[in-house]
KOLMAR-197308 format. One record per residue (C-alpha): residue number from 1; residue in one letter; x, y, z. Coordinates in nm, 3 decimals, m for minus. Layout:
<sites>
SITE / guvex / kolnu / xx / yy / zz
SITE / NUM / A / X / Y / Z
...
</sites>
This chain:
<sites>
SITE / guvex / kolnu / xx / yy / zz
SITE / 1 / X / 5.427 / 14.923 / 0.811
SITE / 2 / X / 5.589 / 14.903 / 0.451
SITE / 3 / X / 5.788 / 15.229 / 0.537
SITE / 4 / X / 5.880 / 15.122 / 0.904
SITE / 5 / X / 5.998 / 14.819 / 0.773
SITE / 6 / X / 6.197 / 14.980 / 0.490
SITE / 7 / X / 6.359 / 15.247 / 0.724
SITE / 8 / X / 6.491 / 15.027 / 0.960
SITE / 9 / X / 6.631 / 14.714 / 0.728
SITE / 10 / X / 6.850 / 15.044 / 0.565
SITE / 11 / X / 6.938 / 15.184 / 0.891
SITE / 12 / X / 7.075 / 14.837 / 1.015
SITE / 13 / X / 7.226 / 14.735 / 0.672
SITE / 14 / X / 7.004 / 14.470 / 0.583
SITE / 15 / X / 6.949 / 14.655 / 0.293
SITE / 16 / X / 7.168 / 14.851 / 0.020
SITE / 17 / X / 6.980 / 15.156 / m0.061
SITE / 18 / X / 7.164 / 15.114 / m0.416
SITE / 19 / X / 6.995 / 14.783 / m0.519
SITE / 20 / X / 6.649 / 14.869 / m0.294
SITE / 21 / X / 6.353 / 15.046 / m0.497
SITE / 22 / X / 6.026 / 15.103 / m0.358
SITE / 23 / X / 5.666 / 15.230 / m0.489
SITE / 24 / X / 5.375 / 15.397 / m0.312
SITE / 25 / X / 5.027 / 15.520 / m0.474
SITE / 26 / X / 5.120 / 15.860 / m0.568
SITE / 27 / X / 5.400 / 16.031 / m0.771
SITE / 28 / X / 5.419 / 16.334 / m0.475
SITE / 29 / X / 5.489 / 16.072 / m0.212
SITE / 30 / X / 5.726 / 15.927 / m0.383
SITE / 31 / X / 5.947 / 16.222 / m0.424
SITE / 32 / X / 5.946 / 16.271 / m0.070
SITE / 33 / X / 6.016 / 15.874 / 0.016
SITE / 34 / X / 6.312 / 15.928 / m0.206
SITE / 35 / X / 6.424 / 16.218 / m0.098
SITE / 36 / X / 6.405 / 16.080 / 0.251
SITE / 37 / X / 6.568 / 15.710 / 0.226
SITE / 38 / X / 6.772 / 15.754 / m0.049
SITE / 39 / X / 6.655 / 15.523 / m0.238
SITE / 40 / X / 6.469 / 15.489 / m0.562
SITE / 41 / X / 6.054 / 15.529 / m0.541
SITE / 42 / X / 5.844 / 15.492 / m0.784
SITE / 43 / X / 5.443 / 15.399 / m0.860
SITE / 44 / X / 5.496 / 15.143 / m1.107
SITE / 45 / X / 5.491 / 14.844 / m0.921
SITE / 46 / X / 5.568 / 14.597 / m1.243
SITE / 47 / X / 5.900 / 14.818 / m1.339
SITE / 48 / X / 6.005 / 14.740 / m0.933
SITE / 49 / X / 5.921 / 14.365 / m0.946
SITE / 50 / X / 6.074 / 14.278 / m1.223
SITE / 51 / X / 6.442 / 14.145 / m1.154
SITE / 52 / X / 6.402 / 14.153 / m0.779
SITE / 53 / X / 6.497 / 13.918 / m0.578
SITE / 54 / X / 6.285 / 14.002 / m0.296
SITE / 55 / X / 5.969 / 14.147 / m0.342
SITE / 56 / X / 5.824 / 14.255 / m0.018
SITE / 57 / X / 5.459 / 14.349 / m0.024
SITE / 58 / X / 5.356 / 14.556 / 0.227
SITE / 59 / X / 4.968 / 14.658 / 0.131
SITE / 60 / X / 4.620 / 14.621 / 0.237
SITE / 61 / X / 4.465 / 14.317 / 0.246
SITE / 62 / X / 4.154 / 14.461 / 0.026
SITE / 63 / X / 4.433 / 14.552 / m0.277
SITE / 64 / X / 4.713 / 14.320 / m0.267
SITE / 65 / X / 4.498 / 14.079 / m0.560
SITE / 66 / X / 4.511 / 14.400 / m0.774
SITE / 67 / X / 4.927 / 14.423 / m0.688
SITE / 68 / X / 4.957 / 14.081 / m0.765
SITE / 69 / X / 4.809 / 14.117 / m1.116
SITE / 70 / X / 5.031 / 14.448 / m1.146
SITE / 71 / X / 5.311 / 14.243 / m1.118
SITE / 72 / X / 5.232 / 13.924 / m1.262
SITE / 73 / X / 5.418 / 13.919 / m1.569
SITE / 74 / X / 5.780 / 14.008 / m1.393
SITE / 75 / X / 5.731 / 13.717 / m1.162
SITE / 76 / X / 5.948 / 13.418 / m1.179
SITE / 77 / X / 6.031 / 13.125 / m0.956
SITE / 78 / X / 6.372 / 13.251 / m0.891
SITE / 79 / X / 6.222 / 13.507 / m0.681
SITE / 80 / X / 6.029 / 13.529 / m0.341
SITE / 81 / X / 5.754 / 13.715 / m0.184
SITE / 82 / X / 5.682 / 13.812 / 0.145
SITE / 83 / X / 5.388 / 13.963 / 0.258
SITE / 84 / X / 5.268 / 14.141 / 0.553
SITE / 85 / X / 4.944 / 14.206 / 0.432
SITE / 86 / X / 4.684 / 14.063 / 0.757
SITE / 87 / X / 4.458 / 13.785 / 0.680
SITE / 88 / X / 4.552 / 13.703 / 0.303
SITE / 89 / X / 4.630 / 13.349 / 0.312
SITE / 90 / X / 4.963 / 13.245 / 0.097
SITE / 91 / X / 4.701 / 13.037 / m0.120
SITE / 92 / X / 4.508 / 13.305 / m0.195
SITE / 93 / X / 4.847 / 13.524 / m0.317
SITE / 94 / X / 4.994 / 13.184 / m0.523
SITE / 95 / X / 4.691 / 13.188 / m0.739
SITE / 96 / X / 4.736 / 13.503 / m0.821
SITE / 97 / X / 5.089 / 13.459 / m0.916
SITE / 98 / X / 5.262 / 13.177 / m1.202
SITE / 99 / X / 5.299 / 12.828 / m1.048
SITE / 100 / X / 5.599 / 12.785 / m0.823
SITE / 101 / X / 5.638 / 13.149 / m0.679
SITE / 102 / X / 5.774 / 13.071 / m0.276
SITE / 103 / X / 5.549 / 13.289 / m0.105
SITE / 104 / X / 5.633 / 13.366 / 0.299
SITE / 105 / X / 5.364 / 13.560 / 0.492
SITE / 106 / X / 5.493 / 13.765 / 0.788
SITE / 107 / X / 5.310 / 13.961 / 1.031
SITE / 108 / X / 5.552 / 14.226 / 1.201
SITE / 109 / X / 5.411 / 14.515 / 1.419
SITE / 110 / X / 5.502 / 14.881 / 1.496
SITE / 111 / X / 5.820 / 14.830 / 1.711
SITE / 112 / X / 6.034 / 14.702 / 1.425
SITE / 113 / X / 6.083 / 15.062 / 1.416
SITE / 114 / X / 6.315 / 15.058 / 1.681
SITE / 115 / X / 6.419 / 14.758 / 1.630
SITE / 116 / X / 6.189 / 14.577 / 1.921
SITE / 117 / X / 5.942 / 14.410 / 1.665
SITE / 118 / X / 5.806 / 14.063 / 1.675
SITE / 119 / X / 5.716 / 13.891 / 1.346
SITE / 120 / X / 5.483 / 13.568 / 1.325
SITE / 121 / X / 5.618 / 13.374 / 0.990
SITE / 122 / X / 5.477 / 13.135 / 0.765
SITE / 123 / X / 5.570 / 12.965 / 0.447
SITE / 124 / X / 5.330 / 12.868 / 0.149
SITE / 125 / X / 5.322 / 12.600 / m0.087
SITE / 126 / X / 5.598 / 12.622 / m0.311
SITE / 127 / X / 5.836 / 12.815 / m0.044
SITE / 128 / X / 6.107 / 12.614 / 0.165
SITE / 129 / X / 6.357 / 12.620 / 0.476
SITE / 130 / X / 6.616 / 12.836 / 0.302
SITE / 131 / X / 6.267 / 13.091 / 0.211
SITE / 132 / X / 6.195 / 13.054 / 0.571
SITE / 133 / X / 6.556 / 13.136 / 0.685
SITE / 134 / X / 6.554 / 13.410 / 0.456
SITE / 135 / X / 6.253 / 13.604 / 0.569
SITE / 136 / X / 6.338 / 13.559 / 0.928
SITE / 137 / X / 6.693 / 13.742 / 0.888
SITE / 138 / X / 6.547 / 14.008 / 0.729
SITE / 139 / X / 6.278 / 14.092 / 1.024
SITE / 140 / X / 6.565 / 13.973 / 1.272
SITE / 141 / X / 6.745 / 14.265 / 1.245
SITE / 142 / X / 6.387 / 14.434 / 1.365
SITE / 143 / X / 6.339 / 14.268 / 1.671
SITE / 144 / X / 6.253 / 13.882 / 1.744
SITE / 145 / X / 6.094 / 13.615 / 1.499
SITE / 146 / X / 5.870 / 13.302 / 1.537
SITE / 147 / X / 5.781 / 13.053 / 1.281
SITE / 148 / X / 5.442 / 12.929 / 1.320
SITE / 149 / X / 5.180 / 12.722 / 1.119
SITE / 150 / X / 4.931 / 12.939 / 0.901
SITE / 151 / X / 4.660 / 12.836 / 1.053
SITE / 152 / X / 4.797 / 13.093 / 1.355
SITE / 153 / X / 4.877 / 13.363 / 1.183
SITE / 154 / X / 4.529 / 13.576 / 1.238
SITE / 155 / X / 4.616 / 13.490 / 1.594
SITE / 156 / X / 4.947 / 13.658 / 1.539
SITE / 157 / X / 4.828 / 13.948 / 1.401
SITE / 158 / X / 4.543 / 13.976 / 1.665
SITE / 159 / X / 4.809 / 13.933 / 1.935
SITE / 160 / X / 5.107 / 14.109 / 1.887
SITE / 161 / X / 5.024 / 14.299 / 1.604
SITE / 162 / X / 4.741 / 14.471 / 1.773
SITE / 163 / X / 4.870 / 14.409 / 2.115
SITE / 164 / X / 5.102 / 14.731 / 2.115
SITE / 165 / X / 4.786 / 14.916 / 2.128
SITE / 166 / X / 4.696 / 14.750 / 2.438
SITE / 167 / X / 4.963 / 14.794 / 2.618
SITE / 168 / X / 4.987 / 15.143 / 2.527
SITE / 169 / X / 4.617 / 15.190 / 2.689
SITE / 170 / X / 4.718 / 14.980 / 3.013
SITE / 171 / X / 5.061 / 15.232 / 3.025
SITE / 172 / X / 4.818 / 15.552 / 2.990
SITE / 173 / X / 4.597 / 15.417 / 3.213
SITE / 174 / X / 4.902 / 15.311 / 3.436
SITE / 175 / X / 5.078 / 15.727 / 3.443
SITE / 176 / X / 4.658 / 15.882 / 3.493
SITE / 177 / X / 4.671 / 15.604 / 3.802
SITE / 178 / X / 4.995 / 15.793 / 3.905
SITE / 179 / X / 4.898 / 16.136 / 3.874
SITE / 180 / X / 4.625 / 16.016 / 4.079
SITE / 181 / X / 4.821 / 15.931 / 4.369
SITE / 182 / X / 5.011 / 16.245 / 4.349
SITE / 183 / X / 5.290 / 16.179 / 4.093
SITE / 184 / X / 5.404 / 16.421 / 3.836
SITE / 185 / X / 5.286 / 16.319 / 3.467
SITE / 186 / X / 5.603 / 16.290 / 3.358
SITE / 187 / X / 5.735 / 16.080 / 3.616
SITE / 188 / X / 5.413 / 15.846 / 3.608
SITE / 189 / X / 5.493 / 15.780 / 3.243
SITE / 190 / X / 5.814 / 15.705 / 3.285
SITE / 191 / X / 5.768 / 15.489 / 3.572
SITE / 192 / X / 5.485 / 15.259 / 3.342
SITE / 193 / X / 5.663 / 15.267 / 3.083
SITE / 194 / X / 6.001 / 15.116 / 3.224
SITE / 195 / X / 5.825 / 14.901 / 3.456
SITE / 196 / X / 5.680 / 14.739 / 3.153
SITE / 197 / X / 5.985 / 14.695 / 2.923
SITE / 198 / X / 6.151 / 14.557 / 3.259
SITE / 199 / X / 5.913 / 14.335 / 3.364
SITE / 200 / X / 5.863 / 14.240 / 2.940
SITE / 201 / X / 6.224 / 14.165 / 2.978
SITE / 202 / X / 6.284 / 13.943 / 3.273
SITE / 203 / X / 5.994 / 13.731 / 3.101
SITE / 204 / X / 6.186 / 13.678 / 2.797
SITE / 205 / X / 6.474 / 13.664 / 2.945
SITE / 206 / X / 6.438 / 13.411 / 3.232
SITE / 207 / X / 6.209 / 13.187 / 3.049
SITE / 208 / X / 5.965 / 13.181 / 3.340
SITE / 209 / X / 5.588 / 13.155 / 3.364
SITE / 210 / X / 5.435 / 13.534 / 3.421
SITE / 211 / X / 5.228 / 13.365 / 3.654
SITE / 212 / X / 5.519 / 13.259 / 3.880
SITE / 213 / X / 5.710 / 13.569 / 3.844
SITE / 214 / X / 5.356 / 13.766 / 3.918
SITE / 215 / X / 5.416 / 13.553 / 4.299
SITE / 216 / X / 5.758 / 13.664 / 4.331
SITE / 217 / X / 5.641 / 14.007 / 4.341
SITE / 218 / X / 5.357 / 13.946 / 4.536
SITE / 219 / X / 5.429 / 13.937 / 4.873
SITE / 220 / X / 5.226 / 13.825 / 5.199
SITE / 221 / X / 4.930 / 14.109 / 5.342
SITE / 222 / X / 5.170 / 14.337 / 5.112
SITE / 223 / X / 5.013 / 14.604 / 4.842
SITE / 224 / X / 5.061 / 14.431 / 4.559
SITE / 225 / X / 4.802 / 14.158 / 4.595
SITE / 226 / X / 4.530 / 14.443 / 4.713
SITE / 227 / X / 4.623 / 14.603 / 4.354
SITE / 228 / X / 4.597 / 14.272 / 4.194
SITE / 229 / X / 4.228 / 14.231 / 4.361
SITE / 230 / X / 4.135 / 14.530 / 4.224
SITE / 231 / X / 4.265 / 14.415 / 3.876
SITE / 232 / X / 4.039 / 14.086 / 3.928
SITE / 233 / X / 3.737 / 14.283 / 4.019
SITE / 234 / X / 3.760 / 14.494 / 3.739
SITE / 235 / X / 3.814 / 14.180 / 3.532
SITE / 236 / X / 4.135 / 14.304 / 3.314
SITE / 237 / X / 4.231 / 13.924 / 3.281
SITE / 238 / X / 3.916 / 13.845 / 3.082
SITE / 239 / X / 3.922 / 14.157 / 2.891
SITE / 240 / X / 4.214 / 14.148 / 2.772
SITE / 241 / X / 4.148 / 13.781 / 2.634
SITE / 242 / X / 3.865 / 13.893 / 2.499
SITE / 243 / X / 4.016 / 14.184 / 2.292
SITE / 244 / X / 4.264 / 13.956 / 2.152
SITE / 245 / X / 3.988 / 13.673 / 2.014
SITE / 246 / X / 3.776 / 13.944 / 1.882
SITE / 247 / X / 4.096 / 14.123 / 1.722
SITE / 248 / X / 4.143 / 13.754 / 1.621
SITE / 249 / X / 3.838 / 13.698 / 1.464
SITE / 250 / X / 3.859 / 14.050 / 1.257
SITE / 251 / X / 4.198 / 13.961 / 1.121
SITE / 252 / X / 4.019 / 13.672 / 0.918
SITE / 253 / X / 3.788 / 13.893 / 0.809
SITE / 254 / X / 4.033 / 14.136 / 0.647
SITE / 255 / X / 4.085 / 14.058 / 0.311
SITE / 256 / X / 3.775 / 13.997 / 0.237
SITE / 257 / X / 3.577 / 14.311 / 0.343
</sites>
């Protein structure tokens, strides 16, 4: 996620790639990373905090306490810290840091990579509106933002930050459905897949209940509602549900296993 999000904040100009550094584990990585972005990479993680004015930590959960010792001593109030790390609670990263740090916790997912992301943010103790306004511009220019409470970020993260995986089953699962029928594989996929960002869009876009726009497509003794009656039957509604609550329930879990 930490090099998705890097790629596309330089490709959109969010980011100068003369005042951006960036560190990964391992020296031969981060020859290529440079070599790649244009941009300086490192593996000292202290050197690249200190005098930043963002710090964007993009880890997992289990090592982001070691990071945050790492970088300890180059912290200051002045600057701010965003993390995308699932399930570590902004508490949890302020302890580890010196009083007053603004800390923002973001959960982005794969899309921002073309630039059709959506990123749950928070704010911690010691972070305010202008934080908040901050982090949000940056993963603007990746797709679409909402601010929520972080009590629901696990339930962003098992939602859309898991959902693309979903989706991509239900749009496999869509294509097999039309090579069943008699459709070439190509032109299945291509058929679920721009269904989907279509029918993504006119939700977003009209503002409308999926529920009523589901009726506007179903029409009387049409096909559509025999389709939908197989969906029922094969209970896709409460799956689904489920796999987000149990996602859910694994994203609290993270930083602590």
């Amino acid at each position: 996620m930490g090099s998705i999000l890097l790629q596309a904040m330089l490709k959109n100009g969010l980011l100068s790639a003369a005042l951006t550094s960036a560190t990964v584990q391992h020296e031969e990585r981060a020859k290529m990373l440079a070599a790649k972005l244009g941009i300086q990479v490192g593996t000292d993680n202290a050197a690249a905090a200190k005098g930043a004015d963002i710090i964007l930590v993009a880890v997992k959960p289990q090592v982001v306490q070691e990071v945050m010792r790492e970088i300890r001593g180059q912290i200051t109030p002045a600057q701010l810290i965003v993390s995308v790390a699932a399930s570590v609670p902004t508490s949890m990263i302020e302890s580890w840091l010196p009083e007053n740090v603004p800390v923002i916790r973001a959960m982005p997912n794969t899309p921002c990579f073309i630039g059709s992301g959506m990123t749950g943010v928070c704010k911690g103790k010691y972070a305010d509106a202008g934080h908040v306004a901050l982090t949000c511009s940056m993963f603007d220019v990746v797709g679409r933002t909402v601010v929520v409470d972080e009590k629901h970020m696990d339930a962003v993260t098992g939602l859309s930050a898991s959902g693309p995986a979903y989706i991509y089953i239900i749009l496999e699962s869509l294509a097999e459905a039309g090579v069943k029928v008699g459709l070439p594989r190509d032109v299945a996929t291509l058929l679920a897949a721009q269904m989907t960002m279509g029918a993504a869009r006119v939700v977003l876009e009209t503002g409308d209940h999926p529920a009523l726009l589901k009726d506007a497509v179903t029409t009387p003794a049409g096909c559509t509602i025999d389709g939908i009656m197989e969906l029922e039957e094969g209970k896709l509604r409460v799956t689904l549900i489920k796999a987000v609550v149990k996602a859910t329930q694994r994203a609290k879990e993270l930083a602590f296993s």
